[in-house]
Legacy VTK file of the C-alpha trace (Angstrom):
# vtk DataFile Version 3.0
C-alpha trace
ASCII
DATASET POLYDATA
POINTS 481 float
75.645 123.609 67.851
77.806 121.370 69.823
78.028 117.962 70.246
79.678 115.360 71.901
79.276 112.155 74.350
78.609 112.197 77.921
79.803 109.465 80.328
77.300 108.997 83.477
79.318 108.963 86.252
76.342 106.890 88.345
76.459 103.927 85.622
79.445 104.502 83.332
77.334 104.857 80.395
78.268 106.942 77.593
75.229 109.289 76.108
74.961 110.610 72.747
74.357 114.548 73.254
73.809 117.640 71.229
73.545 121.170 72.621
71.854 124.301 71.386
69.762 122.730 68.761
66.142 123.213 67.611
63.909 120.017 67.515
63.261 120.797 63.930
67.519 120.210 63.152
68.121 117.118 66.163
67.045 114.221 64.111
69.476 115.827 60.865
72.148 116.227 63.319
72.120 113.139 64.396
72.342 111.279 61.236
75.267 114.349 60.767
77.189 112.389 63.606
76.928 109.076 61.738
77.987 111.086 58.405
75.303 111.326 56.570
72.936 114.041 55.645
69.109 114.272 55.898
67.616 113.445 52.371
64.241 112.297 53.327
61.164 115.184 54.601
60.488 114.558 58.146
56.290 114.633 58.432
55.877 110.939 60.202
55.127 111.152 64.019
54.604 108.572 67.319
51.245 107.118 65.242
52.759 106.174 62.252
55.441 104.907 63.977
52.963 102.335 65.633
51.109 101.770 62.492
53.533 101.098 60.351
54.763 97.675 62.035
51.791 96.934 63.158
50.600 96.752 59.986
53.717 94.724 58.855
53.028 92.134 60.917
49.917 91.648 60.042
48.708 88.845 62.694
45.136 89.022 62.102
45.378 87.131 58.278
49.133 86.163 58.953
48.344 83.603 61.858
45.082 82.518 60.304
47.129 81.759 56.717
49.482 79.795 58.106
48.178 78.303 61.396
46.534 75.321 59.462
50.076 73.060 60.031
51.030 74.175 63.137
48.164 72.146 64.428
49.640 69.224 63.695
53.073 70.238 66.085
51.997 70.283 68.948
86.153 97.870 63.644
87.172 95.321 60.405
85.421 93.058 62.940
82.673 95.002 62.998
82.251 96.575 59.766
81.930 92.818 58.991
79.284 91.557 60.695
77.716 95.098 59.634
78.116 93.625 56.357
76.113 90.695 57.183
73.302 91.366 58.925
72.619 94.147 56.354
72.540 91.475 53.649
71.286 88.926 55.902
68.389 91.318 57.094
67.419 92.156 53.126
67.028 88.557 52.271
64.481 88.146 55.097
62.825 91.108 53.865
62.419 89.838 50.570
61.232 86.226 51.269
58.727 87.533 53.611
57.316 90.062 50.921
57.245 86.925 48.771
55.337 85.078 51.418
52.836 87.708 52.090
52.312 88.142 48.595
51.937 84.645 48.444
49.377 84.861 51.175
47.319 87.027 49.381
46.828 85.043 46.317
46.012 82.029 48.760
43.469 84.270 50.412
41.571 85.334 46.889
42.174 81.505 45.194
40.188 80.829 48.744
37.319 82.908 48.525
36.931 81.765 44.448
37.161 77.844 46.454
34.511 78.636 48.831
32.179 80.265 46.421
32.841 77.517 43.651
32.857 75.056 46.300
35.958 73.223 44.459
39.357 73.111 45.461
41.560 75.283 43.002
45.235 74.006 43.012
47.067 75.290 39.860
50.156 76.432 40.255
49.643 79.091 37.695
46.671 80.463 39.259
48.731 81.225 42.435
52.107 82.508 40.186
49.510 84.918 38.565
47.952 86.263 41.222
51.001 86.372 43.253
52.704 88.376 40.631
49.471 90.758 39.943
49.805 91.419 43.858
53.817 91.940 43.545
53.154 94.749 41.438
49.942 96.640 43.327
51.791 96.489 46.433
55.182 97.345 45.482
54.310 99.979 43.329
52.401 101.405 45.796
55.671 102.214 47.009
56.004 104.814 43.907
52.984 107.125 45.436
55.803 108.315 48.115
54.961 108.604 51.837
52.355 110.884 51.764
50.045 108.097 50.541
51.750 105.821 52.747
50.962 107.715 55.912
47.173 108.292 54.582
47.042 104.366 53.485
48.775 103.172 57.296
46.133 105.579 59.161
43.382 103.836 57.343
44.772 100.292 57.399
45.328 100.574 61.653
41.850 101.103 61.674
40.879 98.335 59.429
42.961 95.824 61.215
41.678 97.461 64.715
37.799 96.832 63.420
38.361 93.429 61.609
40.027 91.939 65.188
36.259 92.779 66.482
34.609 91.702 63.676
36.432 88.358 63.489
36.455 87.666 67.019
32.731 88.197 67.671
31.976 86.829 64.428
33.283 83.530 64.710
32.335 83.440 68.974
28.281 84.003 67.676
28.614 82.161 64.446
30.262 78.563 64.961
27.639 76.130 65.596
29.788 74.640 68.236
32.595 76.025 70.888
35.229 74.062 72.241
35.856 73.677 75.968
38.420 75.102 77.818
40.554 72.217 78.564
40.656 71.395 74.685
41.715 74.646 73.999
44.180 74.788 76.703
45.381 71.344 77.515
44.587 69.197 73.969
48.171 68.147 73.212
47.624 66.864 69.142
51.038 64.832 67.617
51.084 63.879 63.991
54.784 65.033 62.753
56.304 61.689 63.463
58.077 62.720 66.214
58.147 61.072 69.906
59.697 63.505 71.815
56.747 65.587 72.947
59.170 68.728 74.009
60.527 69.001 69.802
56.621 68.857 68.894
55.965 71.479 71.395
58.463 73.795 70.186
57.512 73.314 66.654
53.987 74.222 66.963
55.432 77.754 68.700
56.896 78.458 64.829
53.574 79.812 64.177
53.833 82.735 66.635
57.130 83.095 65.884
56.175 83.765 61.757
53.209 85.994 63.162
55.291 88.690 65.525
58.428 89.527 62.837
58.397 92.511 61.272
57.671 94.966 64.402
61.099 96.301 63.813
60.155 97.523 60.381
59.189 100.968 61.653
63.071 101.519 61.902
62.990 101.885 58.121
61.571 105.088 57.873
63.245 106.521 61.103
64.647 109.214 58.618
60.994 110.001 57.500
60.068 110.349 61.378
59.896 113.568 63.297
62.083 113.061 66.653
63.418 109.768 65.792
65.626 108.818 68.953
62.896 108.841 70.776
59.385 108.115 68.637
61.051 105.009 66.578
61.337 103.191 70.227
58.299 104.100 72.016
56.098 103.297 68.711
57.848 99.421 68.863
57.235 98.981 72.353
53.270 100.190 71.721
53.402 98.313 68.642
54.345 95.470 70.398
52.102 96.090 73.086
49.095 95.782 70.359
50.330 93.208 68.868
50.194 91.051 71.850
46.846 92.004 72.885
45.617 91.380 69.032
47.176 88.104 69.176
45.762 87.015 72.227
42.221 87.533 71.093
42.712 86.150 68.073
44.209 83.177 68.861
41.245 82.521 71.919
38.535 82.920 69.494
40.153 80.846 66.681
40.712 77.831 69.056
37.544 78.016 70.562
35.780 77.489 67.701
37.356 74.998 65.432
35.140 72.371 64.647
37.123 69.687 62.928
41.018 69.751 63.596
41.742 66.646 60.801
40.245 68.454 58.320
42.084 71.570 58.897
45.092 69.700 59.380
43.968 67.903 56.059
43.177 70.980 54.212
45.037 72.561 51.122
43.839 76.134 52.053
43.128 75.692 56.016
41.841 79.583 56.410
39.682 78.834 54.054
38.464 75.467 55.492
38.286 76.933 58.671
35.741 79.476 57.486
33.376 77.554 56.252
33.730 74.904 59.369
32.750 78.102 61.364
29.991 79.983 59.140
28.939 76.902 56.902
28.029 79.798 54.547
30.477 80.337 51.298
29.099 83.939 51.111
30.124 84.663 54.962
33.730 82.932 54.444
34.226 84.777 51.796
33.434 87.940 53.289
36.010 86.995 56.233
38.882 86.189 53.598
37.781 89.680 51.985
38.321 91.461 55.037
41.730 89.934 55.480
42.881 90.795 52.217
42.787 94.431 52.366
44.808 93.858 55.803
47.296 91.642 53.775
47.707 93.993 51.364
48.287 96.458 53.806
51.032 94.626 55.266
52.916 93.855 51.877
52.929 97.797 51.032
54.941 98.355 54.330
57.324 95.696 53.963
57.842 96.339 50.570
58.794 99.832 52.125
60.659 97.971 54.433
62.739 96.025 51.904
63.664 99.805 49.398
64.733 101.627 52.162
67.071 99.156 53.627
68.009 98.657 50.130
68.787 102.687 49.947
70.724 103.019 53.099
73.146 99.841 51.710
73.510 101.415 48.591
74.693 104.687 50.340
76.941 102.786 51.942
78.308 101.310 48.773
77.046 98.338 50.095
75.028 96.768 46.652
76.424 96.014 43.632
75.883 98.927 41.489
75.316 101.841 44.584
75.475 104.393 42.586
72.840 103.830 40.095
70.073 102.208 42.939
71.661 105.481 45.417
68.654 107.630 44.183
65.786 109.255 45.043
62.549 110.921 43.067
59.940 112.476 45.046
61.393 111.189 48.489
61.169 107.345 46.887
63.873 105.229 45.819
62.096 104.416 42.549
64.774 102.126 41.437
65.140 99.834 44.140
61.417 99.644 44.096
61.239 98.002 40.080
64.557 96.074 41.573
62.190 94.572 44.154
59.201 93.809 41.717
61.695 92.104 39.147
63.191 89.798 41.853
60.058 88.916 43.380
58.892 87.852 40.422
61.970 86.045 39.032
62.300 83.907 42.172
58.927 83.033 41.828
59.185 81.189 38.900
60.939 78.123 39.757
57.913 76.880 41.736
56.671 75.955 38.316
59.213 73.138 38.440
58.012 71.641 41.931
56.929 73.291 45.201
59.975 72.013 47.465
61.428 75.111 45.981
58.439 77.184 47.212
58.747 75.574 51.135
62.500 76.460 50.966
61.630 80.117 50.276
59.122 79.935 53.195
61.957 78.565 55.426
64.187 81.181 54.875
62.231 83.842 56.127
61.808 83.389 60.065
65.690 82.088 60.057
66.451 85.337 58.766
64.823 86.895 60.226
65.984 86.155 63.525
69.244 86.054 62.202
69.286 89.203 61.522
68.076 90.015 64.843
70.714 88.511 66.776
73.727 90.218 64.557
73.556 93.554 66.459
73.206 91.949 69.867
76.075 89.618 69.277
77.975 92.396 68.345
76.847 94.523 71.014
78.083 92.075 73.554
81.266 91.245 71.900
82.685 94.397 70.874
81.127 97.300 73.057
79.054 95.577 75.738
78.529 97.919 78.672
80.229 101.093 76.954
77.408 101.327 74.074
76.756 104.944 73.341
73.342 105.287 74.582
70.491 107.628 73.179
67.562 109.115 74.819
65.572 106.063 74.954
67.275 102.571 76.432
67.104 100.483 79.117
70.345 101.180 81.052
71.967 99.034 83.135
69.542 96.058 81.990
70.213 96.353 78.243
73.213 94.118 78.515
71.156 91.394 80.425
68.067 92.235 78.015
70.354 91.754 74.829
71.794 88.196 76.509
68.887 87.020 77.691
67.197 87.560 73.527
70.406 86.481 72.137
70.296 83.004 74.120
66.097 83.066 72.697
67.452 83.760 69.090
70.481 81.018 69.035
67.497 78.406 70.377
64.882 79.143 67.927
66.968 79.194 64.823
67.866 75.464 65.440
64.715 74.807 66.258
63.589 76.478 63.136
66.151 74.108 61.351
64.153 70.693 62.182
61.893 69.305 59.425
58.217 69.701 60.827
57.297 66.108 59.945
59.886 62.492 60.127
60.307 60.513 58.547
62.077 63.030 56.273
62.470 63.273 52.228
63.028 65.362 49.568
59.601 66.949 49.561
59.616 67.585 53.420
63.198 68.204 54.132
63.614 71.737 56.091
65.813 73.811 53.874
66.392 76.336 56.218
69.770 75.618 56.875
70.326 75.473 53.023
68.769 78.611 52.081
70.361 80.710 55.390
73.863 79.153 54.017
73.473 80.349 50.662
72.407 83.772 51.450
76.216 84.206 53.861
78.008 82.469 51.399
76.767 85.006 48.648
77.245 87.765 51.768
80.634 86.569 52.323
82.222 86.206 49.198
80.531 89.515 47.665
82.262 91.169 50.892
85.830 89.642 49.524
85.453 90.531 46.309
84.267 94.247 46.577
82.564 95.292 50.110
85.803 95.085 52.225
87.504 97.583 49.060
84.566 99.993 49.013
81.768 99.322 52.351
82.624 102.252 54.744
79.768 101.643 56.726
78.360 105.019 59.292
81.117 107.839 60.059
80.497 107.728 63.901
82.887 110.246 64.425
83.476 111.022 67.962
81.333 108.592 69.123
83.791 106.224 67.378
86.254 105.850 70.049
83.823 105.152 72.212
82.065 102.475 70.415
85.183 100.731 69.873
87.100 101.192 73.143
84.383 102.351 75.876
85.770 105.069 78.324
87.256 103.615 81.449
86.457 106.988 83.336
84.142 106.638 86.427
83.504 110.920 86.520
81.160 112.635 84.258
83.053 114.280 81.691
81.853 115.306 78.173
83.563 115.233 74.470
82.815 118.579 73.027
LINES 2 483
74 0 1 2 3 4 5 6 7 8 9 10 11 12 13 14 15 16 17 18 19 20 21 22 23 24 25 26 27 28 29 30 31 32 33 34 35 36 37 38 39 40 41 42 43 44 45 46 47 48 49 50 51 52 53 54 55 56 57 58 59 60 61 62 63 64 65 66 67 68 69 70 71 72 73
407 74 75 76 77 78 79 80 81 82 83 84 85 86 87 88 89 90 91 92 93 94 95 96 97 98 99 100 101 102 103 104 105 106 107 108 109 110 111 112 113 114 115 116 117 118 119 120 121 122 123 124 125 126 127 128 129 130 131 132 133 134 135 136 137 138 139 140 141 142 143 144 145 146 147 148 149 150 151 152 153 154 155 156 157 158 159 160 161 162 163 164 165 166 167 168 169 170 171 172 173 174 175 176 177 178 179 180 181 182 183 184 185 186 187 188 189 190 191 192 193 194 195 196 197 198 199 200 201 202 203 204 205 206 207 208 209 210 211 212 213 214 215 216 217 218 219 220 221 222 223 224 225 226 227 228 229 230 231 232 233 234 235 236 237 238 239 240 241 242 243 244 245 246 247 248 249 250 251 252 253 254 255 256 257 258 259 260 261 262 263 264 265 266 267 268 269 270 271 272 273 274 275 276 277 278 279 280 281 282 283 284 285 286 287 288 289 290 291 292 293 294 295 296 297 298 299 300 301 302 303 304 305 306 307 308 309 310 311 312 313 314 315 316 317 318 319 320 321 322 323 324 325 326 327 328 329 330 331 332 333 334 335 336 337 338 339 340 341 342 343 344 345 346 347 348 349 350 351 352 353 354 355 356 357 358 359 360 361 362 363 364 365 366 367 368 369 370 371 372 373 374 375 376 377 378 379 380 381 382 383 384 385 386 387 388 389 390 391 392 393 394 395 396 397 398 399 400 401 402 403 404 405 406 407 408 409 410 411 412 413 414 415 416 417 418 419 420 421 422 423 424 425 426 427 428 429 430 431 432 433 434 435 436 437 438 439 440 441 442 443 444 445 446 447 448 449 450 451 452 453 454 455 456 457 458 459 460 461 462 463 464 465 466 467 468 469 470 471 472 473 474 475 476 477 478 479 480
């Protein structure tokens, strides 16, 4: 087998390439190029590949959850940043595990509300379910990814039939429908703010929380048959349902609220919106039912998510103590998944003391998200712009005006994300996005001083390296063997 990079001589791109290989060995000598070897079983194809984020993301109880406030808003160089978005990326996979599993227990506290027809706000009842939930879901991560395919095949159906379920549900059962130019055109203000643009954009945070995650399928590329090219096309399908999903659920939920104060109002809104739409406790809590099995759904994958990101930094000597959490039984990283139970369940605990702490956890996820988004595109167009090695799946000539234009999107929404939703501002409303985001670089940072710039080595590109670094000015085709 030979392999090498191939400039086109049409666009000046440079192609990763590999000759006289089986399909069975491409996707292990690939990962060869970046100098590592294949330690994972390859059985996951195109569907799982969809599944998986879709799953993640979740929108069907994820926008419902949290849609109740949104109502009211209308080289060195290189190795470096590498360094950073790894970290930067973990800590947004870990708050949002926290959130979802903080989800759930909101979702079975509501259907015990609606049934008991009381409001149930102790803290403690939310820790404990939140932790019994940390440990189902996680630990499902033990069963390895045989169970994980079965589980994602059944949960893309469930999410699939639920969509239907809710959106005809709630269409035939709400005893009234709102108009279209309510639904459309209603414009509702009660963050403080006068500037109806910032309200605008603040009540888009909502979609924003809803669509992260459909990257997460990246995580178990090495468990994926054909990689280069089924790890793209399942994101773009995934994204593709996503939309679609969205769309139908946010229609049907708009058209049929029937009391915006009191969601606005409301401690547990999905629950309040429920019963404003069935007035029957039995039939909300069927609906909340429904969405737990999807939330749980989603919290298995991202807690898959979080250990294999974990994995690939600790092969990288990236984590303090690599070596030990640099292991696998059965195909799972057992280790990192009890490291991921014990912190979820440790940071919980301060929310005992007050609840600000809980809304700065909730703030750091989307900024991190998208933070961690924008790392590789920034360094894309700094470092390697139009000479980026390109595999069999990419946009060519547009991906530097693609990457530019999402960058620009990315730099907007995480100051955005950084205004408090509500002025005048205190302690108790204060955004702490800003806070939380610095902490996590300034732990990122200074960790990289102390050890990650003496031991982080980062992937062995190899001969793709001088490419990656310094581009190829020739305009002919020529090939590195």
């Amino acid at each position: 087998m030979s392999t090498g990079v191939e400039t086109n001589g049409t666009e000046g791109k440079t192609s990763i390439v590999h000759e006289e290989v089986s399909a069975a060995d491409d996707d292990a000598n690939q990962l060869n190029d970046l100098g590592y070897k294949q330690e994972f079983k390859r059985n996951m194809g195109l569907l799982l590949q969809i599944a998986f984020p879709f799953i993640g993301m979740a929108i069907l109880p994820n926008w419902l959850v949290g849609f109740g406030p949104s109502l009211a808003s209308g080289g060195p160089s290189s190795l470096f940043w590498g360094w950073v978005g790894g970290y930067m990326y973990a800590a947004a996979l870990l708050t949002a595990n926290m959130t979802v599993s903080w989800n759930l227990a909101q979702l079975i506290i509501g259907i015990a509300s609606v049934l008991r027809n009381e409001v149930i706000e102790n803290t403690g009842a939310y820790v404990g379910v939140y932790i019994i939930m940390t440990f189902v879901c996680t630990g499902a991560g033990y069963l390895g990814m045989t169970f994980t395919n079965v589980m994602n095949h059944f949960i893309a159906f469930w999410l699939v039939a639920t969509t239907f379920v809710f959106v005809i549900g709630v269409l035939c059962l709400s005893p009234a429908r709102n108009d279209a130019s309510w639904v459309f055109l209603q414009f509702t203000n009660e963050t403080g703010y006068d500037n109806p643009a910032i309200v605008f954009f603040l009540g888009l945070l909502q979609a924003g929380w809803t669509t992260i995650g459909y990257e997460s399928g990246i995580t178990i590329s090495e468990n994926t048959k054909d990689a280069a090219r089924t790890g793209p096309r399942g994101l773009m399908l995934c994204i593709t349902a996503g939309l679609v999903q969205g769309f139908l659920i946010t229609l049907a939920a708009l058209f049929t609220i029937q009391d915006l104060d009191g969601l606005i109002g409301a401690s547990l809104p999905i629950s309040e919106y429920f019963m404003q739409t069935t007035r029957n406790p039995q039939v909300a809590a069927f609906f909340l039912a429904t969405m737990i099995v999807s939330q749980a759904g989603s919290f298995a994958n991202t807690a898959i998510a979080f250990t294999r990101l974990t994995w690939s930094m600790a092969r990288d000597n990236a984590l303090p103590y690599s070596k030990f959490f640099y292991k696998l039984d059965r195909d799972v990283p057992v280790r990192l998944v009890g490291l991921q139970i014990v912190l979820m369940v440790v940071l919980i605990l301060p929310v005992f003391g007050t609840m600000v702490y809980w809304r700065a956890i909730l703030s750091t996820t989307i900024i991190s998200y998208n933070c961690a988004y924008g790392m590789p595109l920034l360094t894309r167009l700094l470092f390697v712009r139009n000479k980026m090695p390109l595999g069999p799946y990419n946009m060519g000539r547009w991906g530097v005006v693609v990457n530019a234009i999402a960058l620009l999107w990315i730099i907007f929404l995480a100051v955005v994300l950084c205004f408090p939703s509500t002025v005048p501002t205190d302690g108790t409303t204060f955004n702490y996005s800003c806070v939380m985001l610095g902490a996590v670089i300034i732990f990122t940072v200074v960790y990289w001083i102390i050890s990650g710039r003496h031991k982080y080595k980062g992937p062995d590109a190899k001969e793709l390296g001088e490419f990656a670094t310094h581009g190829d000015d020739s305009d002919d085709a020529t090939k590195v063997q």
